[in-house]
C-alpha positions in Angstrom: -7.1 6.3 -5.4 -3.9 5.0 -7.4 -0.8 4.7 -5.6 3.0 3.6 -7.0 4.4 1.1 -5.5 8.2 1.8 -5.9 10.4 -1.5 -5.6 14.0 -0.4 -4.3 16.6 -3.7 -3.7 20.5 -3.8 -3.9 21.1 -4.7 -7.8 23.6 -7.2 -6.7 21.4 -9.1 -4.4 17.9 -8.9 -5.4 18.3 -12.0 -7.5 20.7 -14.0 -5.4 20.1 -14.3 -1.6 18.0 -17.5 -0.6 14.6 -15.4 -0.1 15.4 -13.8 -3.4 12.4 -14.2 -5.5 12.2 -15.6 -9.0 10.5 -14.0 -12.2 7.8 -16.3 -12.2 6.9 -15.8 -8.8 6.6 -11.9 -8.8 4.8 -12.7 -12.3 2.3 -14.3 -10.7 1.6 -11.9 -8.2 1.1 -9.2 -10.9 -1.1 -11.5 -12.8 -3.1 -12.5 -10.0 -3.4 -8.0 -9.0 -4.1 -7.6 -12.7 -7.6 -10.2 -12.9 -9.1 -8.1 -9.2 -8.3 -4.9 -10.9 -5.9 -3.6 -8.6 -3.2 -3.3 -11.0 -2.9 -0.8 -13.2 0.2 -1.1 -15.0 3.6 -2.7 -13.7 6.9 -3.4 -14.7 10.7 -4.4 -13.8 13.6 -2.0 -14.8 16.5 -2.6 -16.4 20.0 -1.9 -14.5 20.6 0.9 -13.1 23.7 1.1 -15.4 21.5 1.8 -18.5 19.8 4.5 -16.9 20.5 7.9 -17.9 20.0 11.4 -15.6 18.6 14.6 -17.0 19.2 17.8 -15.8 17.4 21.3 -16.8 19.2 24.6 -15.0 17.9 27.8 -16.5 19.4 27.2 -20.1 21.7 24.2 -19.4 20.8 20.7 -19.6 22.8 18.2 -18.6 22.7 14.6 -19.6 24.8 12.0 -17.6 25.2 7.9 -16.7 23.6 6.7 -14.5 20.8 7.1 -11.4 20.3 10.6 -10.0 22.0 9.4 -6.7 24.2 6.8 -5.2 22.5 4.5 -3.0 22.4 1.1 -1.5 19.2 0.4 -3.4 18.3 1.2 -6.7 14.7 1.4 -8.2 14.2 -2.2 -9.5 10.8 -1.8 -11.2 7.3 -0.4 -10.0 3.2 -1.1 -9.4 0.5 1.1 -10.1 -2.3 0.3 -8.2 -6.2 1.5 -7.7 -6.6 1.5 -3.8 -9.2 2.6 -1.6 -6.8 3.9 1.1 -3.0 3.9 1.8 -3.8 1.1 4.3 -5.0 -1.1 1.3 -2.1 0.0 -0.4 0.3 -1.4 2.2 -1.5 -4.5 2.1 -0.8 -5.0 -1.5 2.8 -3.4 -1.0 3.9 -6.1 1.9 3.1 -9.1 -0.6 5.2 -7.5 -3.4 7.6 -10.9 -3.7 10.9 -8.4 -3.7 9.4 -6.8 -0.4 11.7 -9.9 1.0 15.0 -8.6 0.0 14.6 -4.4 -0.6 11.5 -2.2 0.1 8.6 -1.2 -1.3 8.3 2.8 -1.3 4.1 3.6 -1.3 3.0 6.7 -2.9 -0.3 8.6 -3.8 -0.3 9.9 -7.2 -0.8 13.1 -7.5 -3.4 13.6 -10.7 -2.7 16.1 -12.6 -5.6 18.6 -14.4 -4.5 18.4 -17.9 
């Protein structure tokens, strides 16, 4: 079953508290997911200042700066992963290096007939 691993963190610390984890080091740990198999795709976000909200009401769409909400913790990049059960997932999820500083949100994925 895939699941999304959703990495949330305070922008303004995720790099720069002592247990802060570097590039290389959540790198790795992608790389390593990648050669079992477990990873399906992956990758860091930029900040939550370049993002950009869209809005569709009826006829009206709205475009504005920014993340949908205000939050301590912004969405700081992601994991798809092929597990056999959430409780594989969360095994992956609690190694995620930024686990340390933020959380990691676990979700099925819903598959869509298409």
């Amino acid at each position: 079953m895939k699941y999304l691993c959703l990495v949330y963190a305070n922008e303004n610390n995720l790099h720069s508290l002592p247990e802060s984890p570097h590039d290389s080091e959540c790198h790795a740990y992608a790389s390593q997911a990648a050669d079992t198999g477990v990873l399906l795709a992956g990758q860091a976000l930029q900040p939550v200042e370049t993002a950009t909200t869209v809005r569709v009401r009826g006829d009206q769409v709205t475009v504005t700066d920014g993340p949908f909400a205000e939050t301590k913790e912004q969405l700081a990049g992601f994991y798809m992963i092929d597990a056999r059960d959430l409780n594989e997932a969360i095994a992956f999820a609690e190694k995620i290096p930024p686990a340390r500083v933020g959380s990691i949100e676990v979700r099925p994925v819903r598959e869509l007939d298409v």
